[in-house]
mmCIF file of the N, C-alpha and C atoms, coordinates in Angstrom:
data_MODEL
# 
_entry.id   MODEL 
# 
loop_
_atom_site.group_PDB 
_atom_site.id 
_atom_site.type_symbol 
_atom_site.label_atom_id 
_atom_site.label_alt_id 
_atom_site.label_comp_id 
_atom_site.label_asym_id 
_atom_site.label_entity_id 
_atom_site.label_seq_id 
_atom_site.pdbx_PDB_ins_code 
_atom_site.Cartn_x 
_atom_site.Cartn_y 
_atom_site.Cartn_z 
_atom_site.occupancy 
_atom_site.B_iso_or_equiv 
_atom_site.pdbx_formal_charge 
_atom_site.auth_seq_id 
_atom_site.auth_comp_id 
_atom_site.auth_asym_id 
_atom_site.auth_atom_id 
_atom_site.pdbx_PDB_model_num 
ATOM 1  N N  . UNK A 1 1  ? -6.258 -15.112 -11.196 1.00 0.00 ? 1  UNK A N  1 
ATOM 2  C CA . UNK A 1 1  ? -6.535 -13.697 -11.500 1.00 0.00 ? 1  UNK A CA 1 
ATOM 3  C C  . UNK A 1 1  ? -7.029 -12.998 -10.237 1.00 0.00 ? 1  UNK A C  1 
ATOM 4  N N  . UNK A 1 2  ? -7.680 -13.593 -9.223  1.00 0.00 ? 2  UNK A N  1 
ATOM 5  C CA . UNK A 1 2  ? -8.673 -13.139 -7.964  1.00 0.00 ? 2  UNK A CA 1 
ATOM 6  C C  . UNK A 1 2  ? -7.049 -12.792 -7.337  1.00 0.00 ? 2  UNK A C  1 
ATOM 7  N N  . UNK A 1 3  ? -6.400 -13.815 -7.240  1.00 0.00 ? 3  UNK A N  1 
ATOM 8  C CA . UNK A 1 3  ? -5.419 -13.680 -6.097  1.00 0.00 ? 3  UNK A CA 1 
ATOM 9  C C  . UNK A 1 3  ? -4.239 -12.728 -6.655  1.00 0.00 ? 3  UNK A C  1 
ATOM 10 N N  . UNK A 1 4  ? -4.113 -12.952 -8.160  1.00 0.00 ? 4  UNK A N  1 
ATOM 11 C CA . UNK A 1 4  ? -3.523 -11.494 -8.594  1.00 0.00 ? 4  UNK A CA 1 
ATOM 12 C C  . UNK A 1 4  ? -3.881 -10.218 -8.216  1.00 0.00 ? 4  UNK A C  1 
ATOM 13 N N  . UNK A 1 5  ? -5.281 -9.647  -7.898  1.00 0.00 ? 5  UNK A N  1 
ATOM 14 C CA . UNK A 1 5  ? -5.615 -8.813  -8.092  1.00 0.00 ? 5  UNK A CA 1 
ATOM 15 C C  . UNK A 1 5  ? -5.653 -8.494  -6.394  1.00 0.00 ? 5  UNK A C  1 
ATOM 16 N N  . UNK A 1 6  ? -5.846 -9.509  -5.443  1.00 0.00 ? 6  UNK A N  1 
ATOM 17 C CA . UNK A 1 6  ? -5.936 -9.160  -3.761  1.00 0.00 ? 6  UNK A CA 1 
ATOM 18 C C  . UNK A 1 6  ? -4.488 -8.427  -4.032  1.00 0.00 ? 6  UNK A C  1 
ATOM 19 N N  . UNK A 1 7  ? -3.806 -9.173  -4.726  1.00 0.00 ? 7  UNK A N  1 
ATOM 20 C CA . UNK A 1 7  ? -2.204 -8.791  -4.007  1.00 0.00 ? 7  UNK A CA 1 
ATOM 21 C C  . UNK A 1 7  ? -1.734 -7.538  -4.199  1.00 0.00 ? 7  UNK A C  1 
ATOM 22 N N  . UNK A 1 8  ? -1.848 -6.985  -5.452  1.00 0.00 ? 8  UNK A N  1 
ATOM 23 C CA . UNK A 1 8  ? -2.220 -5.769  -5.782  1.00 0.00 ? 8  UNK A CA 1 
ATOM 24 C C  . UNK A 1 8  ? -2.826 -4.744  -5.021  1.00 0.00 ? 8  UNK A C  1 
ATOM 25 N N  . UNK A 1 9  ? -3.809 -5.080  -4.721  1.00 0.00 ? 9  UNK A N  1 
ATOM 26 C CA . UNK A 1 9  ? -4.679 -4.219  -3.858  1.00 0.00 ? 9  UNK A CA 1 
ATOM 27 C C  . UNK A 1 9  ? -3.654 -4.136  -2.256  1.00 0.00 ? 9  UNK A C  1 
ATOM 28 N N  . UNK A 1 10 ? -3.420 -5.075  -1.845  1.00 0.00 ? 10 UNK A N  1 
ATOM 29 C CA . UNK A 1 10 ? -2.310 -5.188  -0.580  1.00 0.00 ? 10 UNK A CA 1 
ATOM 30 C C  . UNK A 1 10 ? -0.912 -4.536  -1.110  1.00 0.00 ? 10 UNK A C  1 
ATOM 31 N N  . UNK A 1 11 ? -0.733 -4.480  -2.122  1.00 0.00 ? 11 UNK A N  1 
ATOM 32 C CA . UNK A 1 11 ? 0.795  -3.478  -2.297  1.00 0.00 ? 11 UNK A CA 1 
ATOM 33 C C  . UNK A 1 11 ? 0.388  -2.315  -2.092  1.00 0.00 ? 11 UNK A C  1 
ATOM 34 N N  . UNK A 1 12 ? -0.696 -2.127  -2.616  1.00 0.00 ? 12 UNK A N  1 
ATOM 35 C CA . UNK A 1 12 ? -1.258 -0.267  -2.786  1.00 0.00 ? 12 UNK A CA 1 
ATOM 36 C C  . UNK A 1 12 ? -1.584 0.008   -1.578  1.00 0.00 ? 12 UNK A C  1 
ATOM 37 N N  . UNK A 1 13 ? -1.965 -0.780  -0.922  1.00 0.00 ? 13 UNK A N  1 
ATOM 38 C CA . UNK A 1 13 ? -2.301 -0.228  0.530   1.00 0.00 ? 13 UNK A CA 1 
ATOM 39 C C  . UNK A 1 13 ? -1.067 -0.254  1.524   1.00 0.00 ? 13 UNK A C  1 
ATOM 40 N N  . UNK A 1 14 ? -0.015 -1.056  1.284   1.00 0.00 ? 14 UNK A N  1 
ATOM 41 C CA . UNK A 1 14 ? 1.040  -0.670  1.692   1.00 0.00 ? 14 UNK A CA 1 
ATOM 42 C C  . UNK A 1 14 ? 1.649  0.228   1.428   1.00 0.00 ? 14 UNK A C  1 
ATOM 43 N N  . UNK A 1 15 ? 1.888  0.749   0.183   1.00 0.00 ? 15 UNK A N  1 
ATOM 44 C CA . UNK A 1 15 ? 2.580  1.779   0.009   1.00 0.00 ? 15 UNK A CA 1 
ATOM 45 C C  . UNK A 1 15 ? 1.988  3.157   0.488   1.00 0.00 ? 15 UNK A C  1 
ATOM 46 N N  . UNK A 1 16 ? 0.765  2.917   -0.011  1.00 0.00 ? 16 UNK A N  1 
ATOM 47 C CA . UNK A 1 16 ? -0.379 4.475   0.415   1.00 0.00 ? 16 UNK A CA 1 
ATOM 48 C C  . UNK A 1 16 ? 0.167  4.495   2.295   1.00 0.00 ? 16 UNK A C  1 
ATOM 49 N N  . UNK A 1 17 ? -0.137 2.915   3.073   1.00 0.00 ? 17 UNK A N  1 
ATOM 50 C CA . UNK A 1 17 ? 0.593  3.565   5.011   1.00 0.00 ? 17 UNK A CA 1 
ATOM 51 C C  . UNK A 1 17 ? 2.102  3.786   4.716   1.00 0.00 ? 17 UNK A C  1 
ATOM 52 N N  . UNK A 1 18 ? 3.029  3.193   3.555   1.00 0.00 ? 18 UNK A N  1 
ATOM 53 C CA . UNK A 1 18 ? 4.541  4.068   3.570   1.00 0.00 ? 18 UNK A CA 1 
ATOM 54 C C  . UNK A 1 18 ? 4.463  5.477   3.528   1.00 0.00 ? 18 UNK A C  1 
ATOM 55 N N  . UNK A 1 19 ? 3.990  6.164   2.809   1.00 0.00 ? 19 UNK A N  1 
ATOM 56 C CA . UNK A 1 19 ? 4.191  7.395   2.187   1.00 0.00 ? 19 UNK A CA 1 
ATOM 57 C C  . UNK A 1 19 ? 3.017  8.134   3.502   1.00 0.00 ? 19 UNK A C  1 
ATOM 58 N N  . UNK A 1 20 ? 2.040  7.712   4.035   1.00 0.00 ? 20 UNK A N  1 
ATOM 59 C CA . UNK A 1 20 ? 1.571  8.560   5.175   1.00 0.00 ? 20 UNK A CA 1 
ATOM 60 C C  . UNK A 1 20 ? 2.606  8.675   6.317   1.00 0.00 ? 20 UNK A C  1 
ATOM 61 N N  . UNK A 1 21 ? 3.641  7.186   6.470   1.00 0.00 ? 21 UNK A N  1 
ATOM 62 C CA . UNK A 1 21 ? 4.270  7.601   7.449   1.00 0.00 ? 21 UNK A CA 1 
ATOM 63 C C  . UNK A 1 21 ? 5.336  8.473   7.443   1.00 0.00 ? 21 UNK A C  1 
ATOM 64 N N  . UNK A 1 22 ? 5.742  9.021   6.140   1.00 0.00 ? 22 UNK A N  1 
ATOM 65 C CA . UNK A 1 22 ? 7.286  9.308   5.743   1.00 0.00 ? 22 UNK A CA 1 
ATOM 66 C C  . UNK A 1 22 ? 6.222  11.062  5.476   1.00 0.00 ? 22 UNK A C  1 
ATOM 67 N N  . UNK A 1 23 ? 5.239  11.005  5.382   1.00 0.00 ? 23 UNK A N  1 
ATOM 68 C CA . UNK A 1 23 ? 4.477  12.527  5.844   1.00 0.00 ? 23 UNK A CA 1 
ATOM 69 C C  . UNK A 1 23 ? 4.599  12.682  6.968   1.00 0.00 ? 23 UNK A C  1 
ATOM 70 N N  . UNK A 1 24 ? 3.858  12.212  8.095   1.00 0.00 ? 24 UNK A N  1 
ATOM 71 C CA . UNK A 1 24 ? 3.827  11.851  9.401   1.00 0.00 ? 24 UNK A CA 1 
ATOM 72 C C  . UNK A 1 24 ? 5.416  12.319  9.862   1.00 0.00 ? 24 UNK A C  1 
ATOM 73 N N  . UNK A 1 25 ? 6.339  11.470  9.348   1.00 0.00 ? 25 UNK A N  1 
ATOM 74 C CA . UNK A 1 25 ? 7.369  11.958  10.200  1.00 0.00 ? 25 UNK A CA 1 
ATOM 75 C C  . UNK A 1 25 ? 8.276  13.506  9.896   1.00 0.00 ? 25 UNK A C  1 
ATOM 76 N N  . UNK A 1 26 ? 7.961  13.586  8.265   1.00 0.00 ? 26 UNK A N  1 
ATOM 77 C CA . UNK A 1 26 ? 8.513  15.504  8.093   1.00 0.00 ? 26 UNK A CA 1 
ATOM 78 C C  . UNK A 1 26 ? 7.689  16.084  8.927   1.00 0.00 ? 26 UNK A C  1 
# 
């Protein structure tokens, strides 16, 4: 469940630097 929940937390934070960079670049 711990390591369910890191991984999670590491998708969201990936996606949250996708979507700053795809701001960043318009």
């Amino acid at each position: 469940m711990r390591e369910f929940r890191y991984m999670d937390k590491m998708i969201e934070e990936l996606a949250r630097g996708r979507a700053m960079e795809k701001i960043l670049r318009q």
